[in-house]
KOLKE-347001 format. One record per residue (C-alpha): x, y, z; residue number from 1. Coordinates in Angstrom, 3 decimals. Layout:
N
(pt (X,Y,Z),NUM);
...
END
This chain:
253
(pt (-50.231,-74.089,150.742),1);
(pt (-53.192,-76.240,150.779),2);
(pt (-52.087,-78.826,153.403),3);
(pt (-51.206,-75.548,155.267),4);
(pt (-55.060,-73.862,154.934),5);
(pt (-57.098,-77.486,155.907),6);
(pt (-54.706,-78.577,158.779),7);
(pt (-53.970,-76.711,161.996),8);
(pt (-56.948,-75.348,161.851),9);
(pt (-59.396,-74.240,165.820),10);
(pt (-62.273,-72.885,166.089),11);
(pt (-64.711,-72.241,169.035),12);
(pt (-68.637,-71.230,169.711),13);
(pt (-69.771,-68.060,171.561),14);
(pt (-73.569,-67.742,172.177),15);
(pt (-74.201,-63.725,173.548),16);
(pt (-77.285,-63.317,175.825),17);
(pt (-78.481,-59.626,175.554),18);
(pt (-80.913,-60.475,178.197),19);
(pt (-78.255,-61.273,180.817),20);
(pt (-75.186,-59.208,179.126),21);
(pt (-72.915,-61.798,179.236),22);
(pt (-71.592,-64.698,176.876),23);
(pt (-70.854,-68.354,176.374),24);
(pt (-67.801,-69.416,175.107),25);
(pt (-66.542,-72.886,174.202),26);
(pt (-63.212,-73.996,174.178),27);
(pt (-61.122,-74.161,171.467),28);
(pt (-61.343,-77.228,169.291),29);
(pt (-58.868,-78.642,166.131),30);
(pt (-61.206,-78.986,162.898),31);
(pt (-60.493,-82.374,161.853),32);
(pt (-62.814,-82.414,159.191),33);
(pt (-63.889,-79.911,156.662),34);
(pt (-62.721,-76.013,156.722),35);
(pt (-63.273,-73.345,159.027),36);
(pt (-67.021,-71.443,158.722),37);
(pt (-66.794,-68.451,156.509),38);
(pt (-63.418,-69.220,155.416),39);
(pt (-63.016,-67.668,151.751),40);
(pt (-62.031,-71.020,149.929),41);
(pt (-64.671,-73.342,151.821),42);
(pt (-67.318,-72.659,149.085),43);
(pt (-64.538,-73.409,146.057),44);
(pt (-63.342,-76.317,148.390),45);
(pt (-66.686,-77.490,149.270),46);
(pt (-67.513,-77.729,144.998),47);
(pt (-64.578,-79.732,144.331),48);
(pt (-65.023,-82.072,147.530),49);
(pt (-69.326,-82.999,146.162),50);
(pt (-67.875,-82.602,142.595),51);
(pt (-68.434,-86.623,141.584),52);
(pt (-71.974,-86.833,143.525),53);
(pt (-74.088,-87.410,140.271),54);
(pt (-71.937,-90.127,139.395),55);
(pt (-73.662,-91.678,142.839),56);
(pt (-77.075,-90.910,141.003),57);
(pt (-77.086,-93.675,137.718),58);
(pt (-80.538,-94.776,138.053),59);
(pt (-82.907,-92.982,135.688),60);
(pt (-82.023,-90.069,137.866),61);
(pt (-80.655,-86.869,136.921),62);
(pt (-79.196,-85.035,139.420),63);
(pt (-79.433,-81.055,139.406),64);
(pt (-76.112,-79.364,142.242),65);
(pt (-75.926,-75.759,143.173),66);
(pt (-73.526,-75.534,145.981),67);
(pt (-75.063,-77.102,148.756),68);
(pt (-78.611,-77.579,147.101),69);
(pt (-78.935,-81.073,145.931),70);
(pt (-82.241,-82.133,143.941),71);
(pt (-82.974,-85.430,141.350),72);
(pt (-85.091,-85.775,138.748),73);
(pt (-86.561,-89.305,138.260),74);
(pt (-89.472,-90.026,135.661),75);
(pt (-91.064,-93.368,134.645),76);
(pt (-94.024,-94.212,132.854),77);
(pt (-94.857,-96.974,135.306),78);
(pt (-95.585,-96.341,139.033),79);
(pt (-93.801,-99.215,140.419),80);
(pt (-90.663,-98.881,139.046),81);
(pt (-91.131,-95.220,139.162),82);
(pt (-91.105,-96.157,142.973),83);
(pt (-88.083,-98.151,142.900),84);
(pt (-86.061,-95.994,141.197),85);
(pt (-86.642,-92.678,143.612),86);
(pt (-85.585,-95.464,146.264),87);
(pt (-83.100,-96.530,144.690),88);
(pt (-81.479,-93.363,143.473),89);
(pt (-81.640,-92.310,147.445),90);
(pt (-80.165,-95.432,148.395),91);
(pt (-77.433,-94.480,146.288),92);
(pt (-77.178,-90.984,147.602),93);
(pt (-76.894,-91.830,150.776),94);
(pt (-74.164,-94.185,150.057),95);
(pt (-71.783,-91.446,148.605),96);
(pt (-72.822,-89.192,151.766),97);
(pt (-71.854,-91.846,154.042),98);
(pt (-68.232,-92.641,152.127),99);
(pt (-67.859,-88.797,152.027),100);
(pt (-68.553,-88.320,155.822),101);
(pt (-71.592,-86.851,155.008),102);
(pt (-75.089,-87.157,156.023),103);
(pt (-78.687,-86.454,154.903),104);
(pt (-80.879,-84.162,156.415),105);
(pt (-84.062,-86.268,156.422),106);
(pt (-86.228,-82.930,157.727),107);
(pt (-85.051,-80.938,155.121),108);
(pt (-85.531,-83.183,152.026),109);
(pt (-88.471,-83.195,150.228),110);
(pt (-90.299,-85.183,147.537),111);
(pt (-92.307,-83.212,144.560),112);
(pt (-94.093,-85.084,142.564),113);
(pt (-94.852,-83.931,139.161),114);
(pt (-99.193,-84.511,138.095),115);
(pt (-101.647,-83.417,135.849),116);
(pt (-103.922,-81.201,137.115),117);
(pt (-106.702,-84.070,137.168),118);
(pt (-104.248,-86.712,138.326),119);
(pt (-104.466,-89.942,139.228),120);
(pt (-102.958,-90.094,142.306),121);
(pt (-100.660,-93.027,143.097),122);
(pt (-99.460,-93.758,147.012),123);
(pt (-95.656,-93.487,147.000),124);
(pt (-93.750,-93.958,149.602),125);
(pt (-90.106,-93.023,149.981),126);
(pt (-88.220,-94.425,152.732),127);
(pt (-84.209,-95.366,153.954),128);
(pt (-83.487,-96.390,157.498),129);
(pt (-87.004,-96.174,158.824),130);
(pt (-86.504,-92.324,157.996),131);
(pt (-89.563,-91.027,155.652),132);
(pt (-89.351,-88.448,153.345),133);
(pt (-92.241,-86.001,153.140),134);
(pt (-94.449,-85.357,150.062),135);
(pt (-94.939,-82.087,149.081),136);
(pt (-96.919,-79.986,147.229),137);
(pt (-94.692,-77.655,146.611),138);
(pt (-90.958,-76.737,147.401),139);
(pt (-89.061,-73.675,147.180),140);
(pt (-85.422,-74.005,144.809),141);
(pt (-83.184,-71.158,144.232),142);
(pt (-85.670,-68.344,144.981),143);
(pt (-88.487,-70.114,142.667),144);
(pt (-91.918,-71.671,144.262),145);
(pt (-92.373,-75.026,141.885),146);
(pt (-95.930,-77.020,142.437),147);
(pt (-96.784,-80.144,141.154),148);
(pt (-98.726,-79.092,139.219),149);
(pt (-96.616,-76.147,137.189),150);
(pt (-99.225,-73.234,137.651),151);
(pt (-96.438,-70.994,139.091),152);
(pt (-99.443,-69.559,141.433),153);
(pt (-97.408,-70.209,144.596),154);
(pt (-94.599,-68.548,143.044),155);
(pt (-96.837,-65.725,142.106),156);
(pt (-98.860,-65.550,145.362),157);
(pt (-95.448,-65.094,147.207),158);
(pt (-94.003,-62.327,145.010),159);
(pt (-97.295,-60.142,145.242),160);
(pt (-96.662,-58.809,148.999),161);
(pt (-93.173,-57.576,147.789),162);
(pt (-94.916,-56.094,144.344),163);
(pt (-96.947,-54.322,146.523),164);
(pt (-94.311,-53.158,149.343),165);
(pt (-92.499,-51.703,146.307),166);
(pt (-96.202,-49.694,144.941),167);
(pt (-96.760,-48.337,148.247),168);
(pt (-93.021,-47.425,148.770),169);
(pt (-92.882,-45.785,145.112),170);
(pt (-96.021,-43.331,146.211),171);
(pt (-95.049,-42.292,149.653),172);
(pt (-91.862,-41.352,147.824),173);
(pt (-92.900,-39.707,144.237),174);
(pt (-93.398,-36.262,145.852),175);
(pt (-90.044,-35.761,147.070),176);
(pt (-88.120,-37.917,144.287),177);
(pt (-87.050,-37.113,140.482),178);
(pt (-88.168,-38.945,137.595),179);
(pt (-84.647,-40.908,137.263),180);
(pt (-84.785,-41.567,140.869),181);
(pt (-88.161,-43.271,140.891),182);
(pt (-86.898,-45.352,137.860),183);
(pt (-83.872,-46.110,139.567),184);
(pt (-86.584,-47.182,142.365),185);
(pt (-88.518,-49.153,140.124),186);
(pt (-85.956,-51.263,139.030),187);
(pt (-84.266,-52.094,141.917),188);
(pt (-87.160,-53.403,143.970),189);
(pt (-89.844,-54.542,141.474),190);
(pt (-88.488,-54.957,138.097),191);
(pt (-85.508,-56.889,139.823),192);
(pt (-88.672,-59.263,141.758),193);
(pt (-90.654,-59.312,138.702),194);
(pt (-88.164,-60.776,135.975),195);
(pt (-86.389,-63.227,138.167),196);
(pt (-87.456,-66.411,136.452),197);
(pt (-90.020,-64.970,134.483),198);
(pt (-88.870,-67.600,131.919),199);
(pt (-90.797,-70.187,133.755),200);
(pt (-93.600,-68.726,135.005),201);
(pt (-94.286,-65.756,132.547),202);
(pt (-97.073,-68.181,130.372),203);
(pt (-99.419,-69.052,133.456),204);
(pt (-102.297,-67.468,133.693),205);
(pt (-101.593,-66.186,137.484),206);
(pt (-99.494,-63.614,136.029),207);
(pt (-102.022,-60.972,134.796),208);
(pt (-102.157,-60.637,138.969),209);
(pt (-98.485,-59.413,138.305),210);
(pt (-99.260,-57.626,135.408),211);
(pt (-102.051,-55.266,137.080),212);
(pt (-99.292,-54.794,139.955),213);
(pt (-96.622,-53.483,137.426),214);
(pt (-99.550,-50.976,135.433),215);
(pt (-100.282,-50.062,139.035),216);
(pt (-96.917,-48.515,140.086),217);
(pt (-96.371,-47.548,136.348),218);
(pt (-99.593,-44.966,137.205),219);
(pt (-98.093,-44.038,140.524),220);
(pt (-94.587,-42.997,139.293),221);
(pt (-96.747,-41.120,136.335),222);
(pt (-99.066,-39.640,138.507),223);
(pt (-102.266,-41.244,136.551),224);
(pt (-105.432,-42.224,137.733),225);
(pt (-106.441,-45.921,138.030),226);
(pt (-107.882,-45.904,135.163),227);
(pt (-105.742,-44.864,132.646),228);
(pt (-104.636,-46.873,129.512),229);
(pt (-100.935,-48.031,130.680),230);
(pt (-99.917,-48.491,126.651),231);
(pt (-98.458,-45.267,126.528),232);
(pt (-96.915,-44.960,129.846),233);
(pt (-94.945,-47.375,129.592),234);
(pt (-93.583,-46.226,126.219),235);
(pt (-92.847,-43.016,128.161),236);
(pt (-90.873,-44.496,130.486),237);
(pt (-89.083,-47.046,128.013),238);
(pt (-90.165,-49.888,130.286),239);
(pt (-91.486,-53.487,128.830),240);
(pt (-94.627,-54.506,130.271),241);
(pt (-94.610,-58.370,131.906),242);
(pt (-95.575,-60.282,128.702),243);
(pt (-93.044,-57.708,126.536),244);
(pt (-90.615,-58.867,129.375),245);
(pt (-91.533,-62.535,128.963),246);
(pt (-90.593,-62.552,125.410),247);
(pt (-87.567,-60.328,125.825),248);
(pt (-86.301,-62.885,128.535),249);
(pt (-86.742,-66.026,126.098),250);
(pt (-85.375,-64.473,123.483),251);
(pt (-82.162,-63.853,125.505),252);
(pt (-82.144,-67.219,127.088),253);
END
């Protein structure tokens, strides 16, 4: 059955034009490698085939897989070897990508580097086959904004436009709405942005900006002024505020 699902296997391109209301079509083409896009076993398929890649990763690396996302953890206490190893450990990556028919996407890899927030910055450079890899300050991994420097206020600063979206959404829709309803709002489109990974980023200090957001749309759905003590309302509602949430989270983790 399996030989029979990876072999035999055609599949084309078609581009449509709206514009010109007509489309481009390739020919068809035998998949000699890999499975066919959107197939239902290519993501269970695709698991098994990267399974052994941190075996590729042995030194003073610790590789982190999800899927398709592939990150490495390196620390050192001295800058030169802390050097060599990240060079090392990509050498080695690149390695099992090439003996797996696989390649690196140099434009999409990225290298964080973990400081103090009064660092001493040290000039590291990260290279394979004249192809550099970019220093960031910041990268984005599995819906959470990391910086170097573990504030979370990247994180933070991108969740607050969808906070908001869901407060203005929640009043231009209280006066036709019930109480359930507006919980059932809640929920879905703030609670739902406001606990994901609140584990990691529930401690910084950026998230009394959060905070203020949640006693904001607490008043709304309430129908309180701005300047109302939340500490009941949220009672009334049977809703945790953030730091409530925080602890709830870590407790369950």
């Amino acid at each position: 059955m399996i030989e029979s699902y990876l072999s035999n296997r055609y599949q084309r391109v078609q581009l449509n034009n709206s514009t010109r209301n007509c489309n481009a079509v390739s020919g068809w083409t035998e998949v000699k490698c890999g499975v066919s896009q959107g197939s239902i076993l290519g993501a269970l398929l695709f698991l098994l085939y990267v399974n052994d890649l941190p075996k590729a990763v042995t030194h003073n690396g610790f590789p982190i897989l999800f899927v398709d996302d592939t990150s490495a953890l390196i620390t050192s206490r001295n800058v030169h070897e802390f050097q060599n190893d990240i060079n090392t450990s990509l050498q080695h990556l690149c390695e099992w990508f090439l003996a797996n028919s696989l390649s690196l996407n140099f434009t999409k890899t990225l290298f964080l580097q973990f400081v103090a927030k009064s660092p001493n910055y040290f000039d590291i450079n990260i290279t394979h086959r004249n192809n550099y890899i970019i220093k960031a300050n910041h990268i984005k991994f599995l819906g959470l904004y990391i910086d170097d420097t573990l504030t979370w206020k990247t994180h933070i600063d991108n969740i607050l436009p969808k906070l908001s979206s869901a407060c203005f959404a929640m009043r231009s829709v209280k006066p036709y709405v019930s109480q359930q309803m507006m919980l059932a709002i809640y929920y879905s489109y703030f609670h739902s942005v406001m606990s994901y990974g609140i584990i990691f980023w529930g401690q910084s200090t950026n998230s009394i900006r959060v905070f203020r957001l949640q006693k904001r749309i607490i008043r709304i759905m309430l129908g309180c002024k701005s300047r109302d003590s939340c500490r009941k309302l949220f009672i009334s509602l049977k809703i945790l505020p953030l730091p409530s949430q925080y602890i709830f989270c870590l407790l369950l983790f």
